[in-house]
N, C-alpha and C positions, 0 to 999 in steps of 0.2 A: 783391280779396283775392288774395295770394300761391296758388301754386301748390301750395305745400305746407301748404295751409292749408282745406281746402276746406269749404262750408258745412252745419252740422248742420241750422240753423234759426235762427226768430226768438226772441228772448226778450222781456220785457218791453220796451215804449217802440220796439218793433220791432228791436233793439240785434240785431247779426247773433252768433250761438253757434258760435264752431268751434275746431278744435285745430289747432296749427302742428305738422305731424311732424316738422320740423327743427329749430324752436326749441323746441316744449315736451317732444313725447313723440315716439318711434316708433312706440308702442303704442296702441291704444286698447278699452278694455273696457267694453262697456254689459250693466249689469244692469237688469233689468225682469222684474214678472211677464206670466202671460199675456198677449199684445192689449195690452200698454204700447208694442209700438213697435221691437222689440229691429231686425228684419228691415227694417223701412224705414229707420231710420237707418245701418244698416249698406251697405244698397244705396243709401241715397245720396253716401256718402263714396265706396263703390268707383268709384261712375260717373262721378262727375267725375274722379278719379285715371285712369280709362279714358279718360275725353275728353282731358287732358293726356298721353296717349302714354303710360301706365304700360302694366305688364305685369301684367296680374289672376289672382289663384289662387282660385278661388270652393268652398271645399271645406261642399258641403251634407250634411251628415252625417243632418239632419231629411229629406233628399231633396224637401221641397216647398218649401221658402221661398226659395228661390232661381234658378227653373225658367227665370228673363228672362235667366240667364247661355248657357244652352244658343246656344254657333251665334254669340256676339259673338265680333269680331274682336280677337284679343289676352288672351282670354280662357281659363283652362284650367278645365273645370267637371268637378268630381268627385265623385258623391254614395256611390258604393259603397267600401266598407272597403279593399279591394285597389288600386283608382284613387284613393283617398287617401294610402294608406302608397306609391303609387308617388310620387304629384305631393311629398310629404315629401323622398323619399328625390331628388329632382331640384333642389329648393329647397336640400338642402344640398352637391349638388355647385356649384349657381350658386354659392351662398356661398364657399363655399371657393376657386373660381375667381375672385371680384371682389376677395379677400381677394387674391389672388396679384397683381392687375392694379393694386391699389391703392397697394403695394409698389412699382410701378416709376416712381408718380409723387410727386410731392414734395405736403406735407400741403396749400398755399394754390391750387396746380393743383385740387385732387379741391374744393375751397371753387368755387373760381370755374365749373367745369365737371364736375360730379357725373355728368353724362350719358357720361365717356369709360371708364366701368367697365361700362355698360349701363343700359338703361330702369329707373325706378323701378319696384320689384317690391310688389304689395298683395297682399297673405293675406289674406281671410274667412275667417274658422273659425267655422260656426253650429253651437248646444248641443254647446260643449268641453264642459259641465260637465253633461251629459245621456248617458249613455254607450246607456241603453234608452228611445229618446223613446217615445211613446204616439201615435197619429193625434189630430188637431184636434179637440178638443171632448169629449175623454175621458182622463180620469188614468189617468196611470202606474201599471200592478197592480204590487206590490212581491213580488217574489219571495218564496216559501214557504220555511221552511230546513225540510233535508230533516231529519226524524226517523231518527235510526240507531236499529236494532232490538238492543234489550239480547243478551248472548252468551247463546247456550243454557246452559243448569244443566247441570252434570256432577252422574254419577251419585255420591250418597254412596259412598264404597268399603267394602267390609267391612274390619270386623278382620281382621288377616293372625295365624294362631294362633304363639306363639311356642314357637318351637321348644328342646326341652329342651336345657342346653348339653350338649357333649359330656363323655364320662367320661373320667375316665384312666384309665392301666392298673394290673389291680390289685398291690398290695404284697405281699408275702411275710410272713404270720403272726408274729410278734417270738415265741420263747420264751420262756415261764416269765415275759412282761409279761399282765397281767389285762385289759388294756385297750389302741388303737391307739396308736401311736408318732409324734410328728411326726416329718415328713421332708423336709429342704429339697431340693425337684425342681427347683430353679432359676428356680422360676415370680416374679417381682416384681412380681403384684399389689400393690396398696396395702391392699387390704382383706379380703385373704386373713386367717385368723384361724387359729389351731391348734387343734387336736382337743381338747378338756375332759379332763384326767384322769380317769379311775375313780378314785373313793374307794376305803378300803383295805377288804378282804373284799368286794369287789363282786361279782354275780355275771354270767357272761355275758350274761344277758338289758341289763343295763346299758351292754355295750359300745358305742362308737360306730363304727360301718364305713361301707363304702360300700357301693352298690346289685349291684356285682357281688361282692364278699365277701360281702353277705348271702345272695345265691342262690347262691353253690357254697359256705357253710358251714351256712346257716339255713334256707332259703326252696326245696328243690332241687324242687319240684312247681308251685314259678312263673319262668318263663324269664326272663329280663333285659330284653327285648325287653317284655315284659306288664308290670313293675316301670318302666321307663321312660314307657311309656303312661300308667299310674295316676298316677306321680307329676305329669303336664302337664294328665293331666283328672281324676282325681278328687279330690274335695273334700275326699274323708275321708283321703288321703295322710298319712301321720305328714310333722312339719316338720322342719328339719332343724334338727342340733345344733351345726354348725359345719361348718368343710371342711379337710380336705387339698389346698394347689394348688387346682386349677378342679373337683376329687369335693365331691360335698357327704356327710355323711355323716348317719347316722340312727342311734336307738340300736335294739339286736336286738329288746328288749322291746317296742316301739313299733309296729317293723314285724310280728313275730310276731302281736299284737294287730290289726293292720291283717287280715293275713290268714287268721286265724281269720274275721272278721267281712264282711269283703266277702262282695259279693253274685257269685255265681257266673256267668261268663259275660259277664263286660264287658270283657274283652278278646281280641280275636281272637288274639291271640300268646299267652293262657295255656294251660299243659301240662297242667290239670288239668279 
């Protein structure tokens, strides 16, 4: 048998089994399970490429199946991660160096004498496809995934209390009208609305004003400050009747009513 040809074994009829690296493949991949074999056909191919003057790369990744390489002549044996990705990283400067030598001979030269770029180089690679082996005679534990721990609960937030809006300032009383005046303040809400007329003979209790015209004409024994308050917390607040600009306004009678009837003493800021 050719050189580049070396023996796997017998097959039927005794007919010899082997692959030509020149003519067929330069490759050669053997799959098997367990105890099929994988390790002894692979040391038998390297060994005779050894005995023909190759140069052997024995990279035992399993670290046991390969131990007969240790200490041969011509042989580079490598079972740790680091002495693998070195003998890798040396495998492709040869390469890239035979690729340069190859270059400076004509294609039927490198045919008839293959030997003048240097010795045929052989790669073992045992369990490429085994990245976590297991020791002999016990399966692979497959790894856990790890459970990520849900985010903590944030705290519900309270309600933030909403604050009354601000007032404008107040208007100047209209003469000899029964009731407020609108007045364009330049404000261009969209849904600012105007004050309701008084009907005719109306009495002041009907007018519509705002929270500080009520307290310097109607209300002067509750401060503005205590009038502001009531209206964010209490319930029983008269609603409003419309607005001037960003004031909202109330009618006299309403709030009069309001406070007659409160209950005394709900607001820290009243004068009375």
């Amino acid at each position: 048998m050719p050189e580049s040809a070396p023996l796997i074994g017998l097959g039927s009829g005794r007919k010899k089994v082997s692959v030509d690296r020149d003519a067929d493949s330069p490759h050669v991949l053997i799959s098997a399970g367990t105890g099929g074999g994988k390790s002894t056909i692979l040391r038998t191919i390297c060994c005779q490429f050894i005995h023909n003057g190759a140069k052997a790369f024995v990279l035992d990744f399993k670290r046991i199946s390969h131990t007969w390489a240790r200490g041969v002549p011509g042989v580079t044996y490598c079972r740790d991660i680091a002495d693998i990705h070195d003998a890798l990283i040396q495998l492709a400067r040869e390469g890239r160096h035979r690729l340069a030598l190859a270059e400076q001979f004509e294609d039927d030269v490198l045919e008839r004498e293959p030997w003048r770029v240097g010795p045929r180089p052989v790669i073992l690679l045992e369990a490429a496809g085994n990245p976590s082996p297991a020791p002999r005679g016990r399966p692979a534990a497959r790894p856990r995934a790890r459970r990520t721990p849900p985010p903590p609960r944030s705290p519900v937030p309270l309600p933030t209390p909403r604050a009354p809006p601000p007032a404008a300032p107040a208007l100047p009383a209209p003469a000899n009208v029964p009731g407020p005046v609108a007045v364009d303040t330049g404000s261009r809400a969209p849904t600012a609305k105007p004050a309701p007329p008084a009907p005719p003979g109306a009495e002041p209790g009907d007018a519509a004003v705002g929270l500080r015209t009520a307290q310097q004409n109607h209300l002067p024994d509750i401060t503005l400050a205590a009038l502001r308050w009531a209206r964010a917390n209490d319930p029983d607040f008269p609603p409003t009747v419309g607005n001037r600009g960003a004031e909202f306004l109330y009618r006299v009678g309403d709030l009069k009513k309001w406070a007659r009837n409160r209950p005394r003493g709900t607001s820290p800021t009243s004068a009375d």
